[in-house]
N, CA, C and O atoms as a printed pandas DataFrame, in Angstrom:
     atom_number atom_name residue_name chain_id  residue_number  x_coord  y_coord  z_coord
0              1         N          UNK        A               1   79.541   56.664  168.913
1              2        CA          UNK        A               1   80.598   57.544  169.341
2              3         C          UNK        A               1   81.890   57.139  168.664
3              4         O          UNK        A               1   82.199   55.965  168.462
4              5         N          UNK        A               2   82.637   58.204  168.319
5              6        CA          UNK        A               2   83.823   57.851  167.554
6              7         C          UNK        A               2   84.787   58.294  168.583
7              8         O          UNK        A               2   84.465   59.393  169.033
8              9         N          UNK        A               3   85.802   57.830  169.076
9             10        CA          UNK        A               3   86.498   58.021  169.750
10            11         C          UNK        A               3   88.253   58.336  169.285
11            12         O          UNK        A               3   89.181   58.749  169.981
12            13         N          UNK        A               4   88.198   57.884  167.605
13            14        CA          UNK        A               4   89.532   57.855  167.198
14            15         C          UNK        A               4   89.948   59.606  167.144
15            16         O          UNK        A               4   89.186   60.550  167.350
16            17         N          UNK        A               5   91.315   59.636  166.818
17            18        CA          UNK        A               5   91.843   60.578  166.712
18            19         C          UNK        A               5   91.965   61.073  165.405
19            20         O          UNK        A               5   93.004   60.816  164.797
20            21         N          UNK        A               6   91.072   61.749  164.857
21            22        CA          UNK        A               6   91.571   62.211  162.912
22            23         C          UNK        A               6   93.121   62.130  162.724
23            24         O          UNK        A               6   93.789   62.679  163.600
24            25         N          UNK        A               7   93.745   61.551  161.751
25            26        CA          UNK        A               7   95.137   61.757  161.739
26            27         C          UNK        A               7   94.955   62.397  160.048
27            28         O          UNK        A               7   94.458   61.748  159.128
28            29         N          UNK        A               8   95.435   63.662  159.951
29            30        CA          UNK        A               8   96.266   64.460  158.710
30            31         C          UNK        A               8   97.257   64.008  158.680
31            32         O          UNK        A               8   97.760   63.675  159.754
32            33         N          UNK        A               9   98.105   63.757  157.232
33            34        CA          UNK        A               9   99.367   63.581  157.354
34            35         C          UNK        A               9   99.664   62.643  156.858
35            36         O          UNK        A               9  100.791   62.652  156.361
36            37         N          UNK        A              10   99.041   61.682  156.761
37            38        CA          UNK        A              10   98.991   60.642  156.112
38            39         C          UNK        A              10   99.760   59.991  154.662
39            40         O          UNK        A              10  100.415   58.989  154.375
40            41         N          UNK        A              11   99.336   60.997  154.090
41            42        CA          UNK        A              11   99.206   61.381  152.463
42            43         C          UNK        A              11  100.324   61.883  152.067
43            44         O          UNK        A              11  100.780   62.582  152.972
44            45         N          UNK        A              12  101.070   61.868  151.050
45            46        CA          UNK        A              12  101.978   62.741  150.827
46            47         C          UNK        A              12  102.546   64.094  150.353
47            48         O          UNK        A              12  103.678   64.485  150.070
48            49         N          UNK        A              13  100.873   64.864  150.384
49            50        CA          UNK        A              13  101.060   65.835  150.117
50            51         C          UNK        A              13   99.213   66.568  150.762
51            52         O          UNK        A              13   98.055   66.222  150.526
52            53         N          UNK        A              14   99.423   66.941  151.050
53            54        CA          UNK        A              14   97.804   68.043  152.139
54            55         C          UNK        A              14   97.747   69.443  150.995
55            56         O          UNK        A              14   98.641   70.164  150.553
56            57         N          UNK        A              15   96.107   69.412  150.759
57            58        CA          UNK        A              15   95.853   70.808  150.589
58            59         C          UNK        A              15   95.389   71.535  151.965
59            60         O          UNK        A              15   94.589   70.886  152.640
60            61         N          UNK        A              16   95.738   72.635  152.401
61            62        CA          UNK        A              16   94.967   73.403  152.988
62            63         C          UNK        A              16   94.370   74.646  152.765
63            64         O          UNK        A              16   94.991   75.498  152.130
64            65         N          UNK        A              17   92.798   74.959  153.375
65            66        CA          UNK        A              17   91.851   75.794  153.116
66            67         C          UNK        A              17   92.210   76.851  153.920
67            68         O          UNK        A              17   92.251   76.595  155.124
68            69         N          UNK        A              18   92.473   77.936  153.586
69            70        CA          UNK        A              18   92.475   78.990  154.792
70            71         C          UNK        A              18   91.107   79.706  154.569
71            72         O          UNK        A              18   90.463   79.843  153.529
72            73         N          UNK        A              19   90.839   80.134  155.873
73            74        CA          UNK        A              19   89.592   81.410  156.136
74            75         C          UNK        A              19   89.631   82.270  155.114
75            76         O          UNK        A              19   88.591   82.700  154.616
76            77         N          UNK        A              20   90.839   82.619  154.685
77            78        CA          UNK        A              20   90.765   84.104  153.298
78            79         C          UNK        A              20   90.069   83.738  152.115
79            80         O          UNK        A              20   89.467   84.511  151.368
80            81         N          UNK        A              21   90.188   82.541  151.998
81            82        CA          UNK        A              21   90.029   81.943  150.451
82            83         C          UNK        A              21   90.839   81.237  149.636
83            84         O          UNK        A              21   90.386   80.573  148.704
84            85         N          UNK        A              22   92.254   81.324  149.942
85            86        CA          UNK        A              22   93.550   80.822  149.582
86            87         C          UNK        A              22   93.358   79.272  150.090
87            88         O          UNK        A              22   92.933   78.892  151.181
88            89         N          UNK        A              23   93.802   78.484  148.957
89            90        CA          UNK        A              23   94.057   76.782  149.231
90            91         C          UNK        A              23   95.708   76.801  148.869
91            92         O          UNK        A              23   96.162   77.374  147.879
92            93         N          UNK        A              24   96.458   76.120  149.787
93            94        CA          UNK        A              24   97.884   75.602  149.956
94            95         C          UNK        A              24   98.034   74.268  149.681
95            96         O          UNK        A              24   97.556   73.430  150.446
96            97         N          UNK        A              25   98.681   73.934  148.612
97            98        CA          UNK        A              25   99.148   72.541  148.703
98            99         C          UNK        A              25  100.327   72.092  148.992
99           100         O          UNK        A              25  101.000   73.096  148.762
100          101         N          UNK        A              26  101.089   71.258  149.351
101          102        CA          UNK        A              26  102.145   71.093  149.766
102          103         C          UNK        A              26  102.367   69.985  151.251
103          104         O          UNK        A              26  101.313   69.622  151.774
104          105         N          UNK        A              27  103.452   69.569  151.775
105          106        CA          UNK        A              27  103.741   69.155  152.907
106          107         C          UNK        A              27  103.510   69.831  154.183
107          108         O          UNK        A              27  104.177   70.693  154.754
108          109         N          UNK        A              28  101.649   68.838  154.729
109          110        CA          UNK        A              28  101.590   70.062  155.990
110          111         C          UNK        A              28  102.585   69.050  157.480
111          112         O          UNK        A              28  102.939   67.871  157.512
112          113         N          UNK        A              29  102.717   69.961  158.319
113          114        CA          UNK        A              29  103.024   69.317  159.492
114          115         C          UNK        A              29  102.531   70.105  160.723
115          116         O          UNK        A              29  102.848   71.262  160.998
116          117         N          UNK        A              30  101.623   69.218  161.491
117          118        CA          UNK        A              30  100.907   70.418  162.544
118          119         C          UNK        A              30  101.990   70.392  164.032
119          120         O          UNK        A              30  103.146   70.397  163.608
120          121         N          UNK        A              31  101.988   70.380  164.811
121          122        CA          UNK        A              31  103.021   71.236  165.644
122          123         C          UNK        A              31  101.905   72.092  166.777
123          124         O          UNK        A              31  100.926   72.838  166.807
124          125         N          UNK        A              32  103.017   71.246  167.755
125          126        CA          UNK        A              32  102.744   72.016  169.437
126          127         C          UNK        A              32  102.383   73.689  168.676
127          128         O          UNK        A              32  102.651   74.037  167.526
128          129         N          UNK        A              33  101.678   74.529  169.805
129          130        CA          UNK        A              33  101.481   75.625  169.671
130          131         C          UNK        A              33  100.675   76.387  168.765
131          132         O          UNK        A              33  100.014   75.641  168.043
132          133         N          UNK        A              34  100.481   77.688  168.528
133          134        CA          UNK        A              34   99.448   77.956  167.775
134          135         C          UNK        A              34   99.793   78.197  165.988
135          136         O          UNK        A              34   99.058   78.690  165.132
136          137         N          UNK        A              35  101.087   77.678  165.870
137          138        CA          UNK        A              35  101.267   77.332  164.263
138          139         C          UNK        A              35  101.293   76.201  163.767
139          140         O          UNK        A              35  101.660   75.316  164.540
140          141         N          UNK        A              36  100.881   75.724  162.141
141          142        CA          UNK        A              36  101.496   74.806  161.580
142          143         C          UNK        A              36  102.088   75.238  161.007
143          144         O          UNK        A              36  102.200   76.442  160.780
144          145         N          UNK        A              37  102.888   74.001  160.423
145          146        CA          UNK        A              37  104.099   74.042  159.150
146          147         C          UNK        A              37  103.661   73.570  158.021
147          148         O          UNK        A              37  102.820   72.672  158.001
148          149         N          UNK        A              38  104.201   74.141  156.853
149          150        CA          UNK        A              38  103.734   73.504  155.828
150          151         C          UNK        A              38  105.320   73.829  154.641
151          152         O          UNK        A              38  105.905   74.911  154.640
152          153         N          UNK        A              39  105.648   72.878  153.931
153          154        CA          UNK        A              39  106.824   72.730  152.616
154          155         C          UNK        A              39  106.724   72.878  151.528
155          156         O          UNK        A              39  105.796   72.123  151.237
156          157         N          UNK        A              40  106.964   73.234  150.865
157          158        CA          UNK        A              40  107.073   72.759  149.190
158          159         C          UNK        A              40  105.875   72.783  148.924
159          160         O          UNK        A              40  105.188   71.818  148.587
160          161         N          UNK        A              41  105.378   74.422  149.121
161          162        CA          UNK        A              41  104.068   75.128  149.100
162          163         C          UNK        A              41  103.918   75.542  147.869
163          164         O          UNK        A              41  104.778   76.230  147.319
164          165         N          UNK        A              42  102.897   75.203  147.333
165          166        CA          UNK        A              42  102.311   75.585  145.831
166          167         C          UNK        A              42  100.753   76.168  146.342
167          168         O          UNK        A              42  100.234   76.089  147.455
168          169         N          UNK        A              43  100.211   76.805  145.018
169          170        CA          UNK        A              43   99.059   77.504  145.264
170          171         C          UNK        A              43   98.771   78.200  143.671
171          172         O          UNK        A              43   99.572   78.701  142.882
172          173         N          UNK        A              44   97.259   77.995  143.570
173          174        CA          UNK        A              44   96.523   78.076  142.191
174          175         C          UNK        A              44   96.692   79.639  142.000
175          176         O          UNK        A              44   96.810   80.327  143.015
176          177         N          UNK        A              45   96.711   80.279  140.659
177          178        CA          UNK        A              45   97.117   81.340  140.439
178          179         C          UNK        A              45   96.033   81.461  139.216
179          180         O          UNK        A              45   96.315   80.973  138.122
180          181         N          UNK        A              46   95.028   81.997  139.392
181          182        CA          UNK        A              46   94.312   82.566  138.238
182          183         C          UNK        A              46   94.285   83.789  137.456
183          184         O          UNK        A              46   94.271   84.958  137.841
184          185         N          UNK        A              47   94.282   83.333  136.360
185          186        CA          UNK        A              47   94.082   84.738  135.354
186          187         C          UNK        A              47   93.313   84.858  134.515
187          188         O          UNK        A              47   92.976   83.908  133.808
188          189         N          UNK        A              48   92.743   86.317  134.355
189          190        CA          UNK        A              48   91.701   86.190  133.616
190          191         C          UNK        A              48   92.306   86.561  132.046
191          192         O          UNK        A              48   93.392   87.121  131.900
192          193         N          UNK        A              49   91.283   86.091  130.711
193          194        CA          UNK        A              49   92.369   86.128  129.839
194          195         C          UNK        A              49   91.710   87.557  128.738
195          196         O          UNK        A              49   90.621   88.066  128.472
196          197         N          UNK        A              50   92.243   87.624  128.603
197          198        CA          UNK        A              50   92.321   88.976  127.530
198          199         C          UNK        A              50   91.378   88.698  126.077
199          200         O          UNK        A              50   91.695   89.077  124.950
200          201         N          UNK        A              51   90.510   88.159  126.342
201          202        CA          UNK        A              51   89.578   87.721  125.085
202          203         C          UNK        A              51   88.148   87.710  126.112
203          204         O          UNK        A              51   87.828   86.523  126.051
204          205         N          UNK        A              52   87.517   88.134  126.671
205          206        CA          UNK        A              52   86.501   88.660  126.913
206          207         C          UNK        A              52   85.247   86.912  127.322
207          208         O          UNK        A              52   84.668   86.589  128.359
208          209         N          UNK        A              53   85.310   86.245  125.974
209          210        CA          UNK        A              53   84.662   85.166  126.163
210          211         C          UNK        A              53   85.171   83.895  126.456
211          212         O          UNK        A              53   84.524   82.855  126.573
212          213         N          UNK        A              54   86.782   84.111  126.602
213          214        CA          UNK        A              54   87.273   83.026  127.009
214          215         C          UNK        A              54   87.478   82.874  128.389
215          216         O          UNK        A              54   87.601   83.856  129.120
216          217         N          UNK        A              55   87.529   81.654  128.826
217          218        CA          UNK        A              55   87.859   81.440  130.714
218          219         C          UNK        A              55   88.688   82.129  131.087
219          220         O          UNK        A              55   89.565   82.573  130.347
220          221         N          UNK        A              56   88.620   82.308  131.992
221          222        CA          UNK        A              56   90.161   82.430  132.757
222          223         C          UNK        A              56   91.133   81.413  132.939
223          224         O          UNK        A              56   90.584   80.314  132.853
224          225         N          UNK        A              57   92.695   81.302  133.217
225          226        CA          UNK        A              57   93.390   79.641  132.946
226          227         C          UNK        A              57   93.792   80.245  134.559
227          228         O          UNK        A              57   93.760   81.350  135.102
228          229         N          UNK        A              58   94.119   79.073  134.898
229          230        CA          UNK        A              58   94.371   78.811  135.958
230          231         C          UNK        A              58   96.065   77.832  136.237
231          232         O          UNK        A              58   96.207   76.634  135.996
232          233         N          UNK        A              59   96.914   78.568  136.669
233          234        CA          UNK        A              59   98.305   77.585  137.136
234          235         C          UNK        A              59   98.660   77.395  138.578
235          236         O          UNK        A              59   98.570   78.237  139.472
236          237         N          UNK        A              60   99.071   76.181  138.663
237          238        CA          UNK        A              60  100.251   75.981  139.737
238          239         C          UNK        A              60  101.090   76.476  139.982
239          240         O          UNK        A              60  102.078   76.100  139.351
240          241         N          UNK        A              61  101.302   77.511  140.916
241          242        CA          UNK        A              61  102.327   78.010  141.479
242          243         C          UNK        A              61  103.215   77.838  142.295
243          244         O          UNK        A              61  102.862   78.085  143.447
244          245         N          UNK        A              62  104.774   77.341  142.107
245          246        CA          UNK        A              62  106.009   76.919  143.624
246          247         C          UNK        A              62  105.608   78.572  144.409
247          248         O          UNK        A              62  105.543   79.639  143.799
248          249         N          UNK        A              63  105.437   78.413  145.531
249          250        CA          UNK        A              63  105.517   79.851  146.568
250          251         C          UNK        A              63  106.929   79.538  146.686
251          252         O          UNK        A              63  107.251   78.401  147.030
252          253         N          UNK        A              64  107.977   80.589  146.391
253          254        CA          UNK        A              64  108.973   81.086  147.119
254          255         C          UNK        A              64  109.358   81.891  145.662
255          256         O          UNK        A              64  110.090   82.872  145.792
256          257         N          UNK        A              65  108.890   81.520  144.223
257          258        CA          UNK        A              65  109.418   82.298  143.221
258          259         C          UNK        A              65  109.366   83.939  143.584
259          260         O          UNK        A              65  110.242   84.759  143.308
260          261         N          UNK        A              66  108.294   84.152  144.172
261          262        CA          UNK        A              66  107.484   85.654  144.015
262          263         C          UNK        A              66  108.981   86.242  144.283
263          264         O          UNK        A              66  110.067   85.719  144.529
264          265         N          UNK        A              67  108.369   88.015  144.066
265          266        CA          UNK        A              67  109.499   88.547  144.174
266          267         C          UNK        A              67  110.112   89.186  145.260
267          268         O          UNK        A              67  111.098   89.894  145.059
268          269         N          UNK        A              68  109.576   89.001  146.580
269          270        CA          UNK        A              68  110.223   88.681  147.672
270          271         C          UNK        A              68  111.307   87.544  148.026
271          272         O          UNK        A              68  112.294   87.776  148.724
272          273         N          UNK        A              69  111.011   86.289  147.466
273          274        CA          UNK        A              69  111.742   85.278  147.791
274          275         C          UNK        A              69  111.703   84.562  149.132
275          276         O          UNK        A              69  112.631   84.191  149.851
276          277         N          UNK        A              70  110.155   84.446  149.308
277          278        CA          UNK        A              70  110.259   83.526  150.920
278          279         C          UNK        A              70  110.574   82.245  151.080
279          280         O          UNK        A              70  110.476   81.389  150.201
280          281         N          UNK        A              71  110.913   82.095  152.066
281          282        CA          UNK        A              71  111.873   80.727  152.480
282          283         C          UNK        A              71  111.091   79.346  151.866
283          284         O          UNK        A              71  110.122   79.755  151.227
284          285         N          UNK        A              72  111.140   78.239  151.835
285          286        CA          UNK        A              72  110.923   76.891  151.998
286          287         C          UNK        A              72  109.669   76.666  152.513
287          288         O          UNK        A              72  108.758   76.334  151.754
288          289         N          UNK        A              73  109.465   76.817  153.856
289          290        CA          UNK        A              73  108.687   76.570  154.950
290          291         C          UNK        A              73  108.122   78.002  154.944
291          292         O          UNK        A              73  108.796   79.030  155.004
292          293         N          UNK        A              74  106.519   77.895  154.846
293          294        CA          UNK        A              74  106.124   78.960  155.662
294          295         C          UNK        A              74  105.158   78.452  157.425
295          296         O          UNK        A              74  104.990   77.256  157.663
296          297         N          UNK        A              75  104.730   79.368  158.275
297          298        CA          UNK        A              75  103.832   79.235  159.465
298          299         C          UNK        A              75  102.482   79.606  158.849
299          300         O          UNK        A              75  102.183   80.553  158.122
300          301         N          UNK        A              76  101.963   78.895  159.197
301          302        CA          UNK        A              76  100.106   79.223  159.277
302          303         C          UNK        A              76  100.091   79.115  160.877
303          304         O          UNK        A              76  100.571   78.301  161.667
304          305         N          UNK        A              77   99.235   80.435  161.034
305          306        CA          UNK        A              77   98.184   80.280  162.324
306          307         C          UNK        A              77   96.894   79.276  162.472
307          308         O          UNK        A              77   95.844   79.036  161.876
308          309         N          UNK        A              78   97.454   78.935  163.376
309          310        CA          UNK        A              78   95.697   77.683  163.093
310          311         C          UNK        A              78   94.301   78.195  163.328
311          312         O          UNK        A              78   93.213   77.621  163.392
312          313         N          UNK        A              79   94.688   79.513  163.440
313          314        CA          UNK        A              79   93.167   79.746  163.742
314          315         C          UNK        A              79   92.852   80.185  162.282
315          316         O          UNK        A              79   91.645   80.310  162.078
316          317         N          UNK        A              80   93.692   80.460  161.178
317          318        CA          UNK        A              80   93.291   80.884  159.984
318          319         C          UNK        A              80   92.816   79.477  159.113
319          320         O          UNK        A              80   92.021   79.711  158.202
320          321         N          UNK        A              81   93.130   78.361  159.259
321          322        CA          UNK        A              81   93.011   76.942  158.562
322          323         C          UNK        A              81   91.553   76.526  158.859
323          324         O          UNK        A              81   91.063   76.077  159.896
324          325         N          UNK        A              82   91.126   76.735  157.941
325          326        CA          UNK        A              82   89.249   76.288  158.218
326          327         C          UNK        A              82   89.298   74.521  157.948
327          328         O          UNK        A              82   88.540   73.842  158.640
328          329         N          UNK        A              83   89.991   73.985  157.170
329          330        CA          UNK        A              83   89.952   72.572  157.189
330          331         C          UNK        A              83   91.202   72.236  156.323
331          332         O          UNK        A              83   91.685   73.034  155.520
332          333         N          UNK        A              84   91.821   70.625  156.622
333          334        CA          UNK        A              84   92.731   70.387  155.817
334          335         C          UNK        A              84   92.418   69.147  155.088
335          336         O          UNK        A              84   91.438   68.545  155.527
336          337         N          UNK        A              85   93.086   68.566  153.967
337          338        CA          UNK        A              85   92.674   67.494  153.154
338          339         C          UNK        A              85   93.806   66.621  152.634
339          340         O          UNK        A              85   94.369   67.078  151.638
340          341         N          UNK        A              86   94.325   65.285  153.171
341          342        CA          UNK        A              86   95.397   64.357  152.421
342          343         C          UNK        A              86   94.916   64.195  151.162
343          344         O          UNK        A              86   93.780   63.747  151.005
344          345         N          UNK        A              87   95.779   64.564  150.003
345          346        CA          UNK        A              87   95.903   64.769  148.395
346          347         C          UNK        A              87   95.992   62.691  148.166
347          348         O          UNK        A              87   96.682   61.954  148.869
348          349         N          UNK        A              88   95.304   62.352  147.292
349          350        CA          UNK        A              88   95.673   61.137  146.690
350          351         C          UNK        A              88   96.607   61.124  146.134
351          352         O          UNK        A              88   97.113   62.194  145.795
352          353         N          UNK        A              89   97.319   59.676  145.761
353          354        CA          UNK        A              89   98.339   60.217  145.206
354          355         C          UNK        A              89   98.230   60.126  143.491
355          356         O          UNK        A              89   99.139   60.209  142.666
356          357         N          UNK        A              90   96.843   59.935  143.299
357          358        CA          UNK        A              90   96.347   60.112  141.473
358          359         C          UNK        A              90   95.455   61.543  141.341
359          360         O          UNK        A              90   94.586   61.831  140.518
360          361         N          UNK        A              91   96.001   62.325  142.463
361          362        CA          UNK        A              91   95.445   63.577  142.338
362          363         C          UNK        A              91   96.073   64.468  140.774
363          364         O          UNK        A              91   97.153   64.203  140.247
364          365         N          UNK        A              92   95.340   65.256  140.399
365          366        CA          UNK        A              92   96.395   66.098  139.162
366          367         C          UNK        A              92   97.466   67.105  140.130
367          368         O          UNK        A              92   98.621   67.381  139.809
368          369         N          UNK        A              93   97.133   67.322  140.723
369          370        CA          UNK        A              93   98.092   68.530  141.678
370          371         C          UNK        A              93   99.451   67.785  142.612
371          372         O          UNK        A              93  100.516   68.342  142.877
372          373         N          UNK        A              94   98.993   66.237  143.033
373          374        CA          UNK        A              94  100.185   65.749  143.678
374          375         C          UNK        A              94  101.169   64.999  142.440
375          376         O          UNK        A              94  102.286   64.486  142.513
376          377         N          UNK        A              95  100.412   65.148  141.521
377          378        CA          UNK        A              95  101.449   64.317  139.805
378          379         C          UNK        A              95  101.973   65.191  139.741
379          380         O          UNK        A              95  103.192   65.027  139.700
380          381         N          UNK        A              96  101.489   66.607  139.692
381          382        CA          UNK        A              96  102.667   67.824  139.116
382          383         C          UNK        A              96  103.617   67.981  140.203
383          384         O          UNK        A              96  104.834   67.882  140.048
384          385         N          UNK        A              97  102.857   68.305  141.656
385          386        CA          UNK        A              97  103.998   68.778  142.579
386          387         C          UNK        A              97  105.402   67.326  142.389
387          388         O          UNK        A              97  106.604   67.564  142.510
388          389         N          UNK        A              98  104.864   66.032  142.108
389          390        CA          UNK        A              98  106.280   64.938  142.359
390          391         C          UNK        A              98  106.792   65.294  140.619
391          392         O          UNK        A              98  107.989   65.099  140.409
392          393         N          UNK        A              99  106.125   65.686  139.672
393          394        CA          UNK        A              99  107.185   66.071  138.422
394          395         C          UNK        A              99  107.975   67.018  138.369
395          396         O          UNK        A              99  108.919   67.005  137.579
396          397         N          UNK        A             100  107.665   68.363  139.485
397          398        CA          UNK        A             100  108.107   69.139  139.824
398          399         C          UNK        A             100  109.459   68.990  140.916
399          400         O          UNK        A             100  110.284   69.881  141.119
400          401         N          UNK        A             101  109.452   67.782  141.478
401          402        CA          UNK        A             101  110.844   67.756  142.310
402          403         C          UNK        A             101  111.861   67.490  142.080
403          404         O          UNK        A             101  112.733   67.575  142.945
């Protein structure tokens, strides 16, 4: 029997999985009630490329560029978060997000 408490958070930077398909990386923070928080939200942006036999490339995206302009912080519902994951910090995604600050 395991009795400990999982602690997220740890890490200095969390991906999270949502139910849609969308992965969030960034600073999560979970929170009384039925939202978390999450910061300095990035998220993979694929494209497919215009040459038929080549891959598709894939980038890192800051969320707030789009052309709405949403805030800093967004809310996730927790019932949409299927699982979350503390990023190492020799991850490729937590090197860019700290070259990025």
């Amino acid at each position: 029997w395991d009795f400990t408490i999982p602690r997220v958070g740890a890490a200095r930077y969390q991906a999270v999985f949502l139910e849609n398909g969308q992965t969030w990386f960034g600073h999560y923070r979970d929170r009384l009630g039925p939202y978390a928080a999450m910061e300095a939200v990035y998220y993979v942006q694929t494209k497919a490329s215009q040459d038929a036999e080549a891959p598709p490339t894939s980038q890192l995206i800051r969320r707030g560029n789009e052309l709405h302009a949403p805030d800093s912080q967004v809310l996730i519902p927790k019932t949409a978060i299927l699982f979350i994951e503390d990023l190492r910090d020799d991850s490729p995604i937590a090197k860019y997000m700290d070259q990025q600050r």
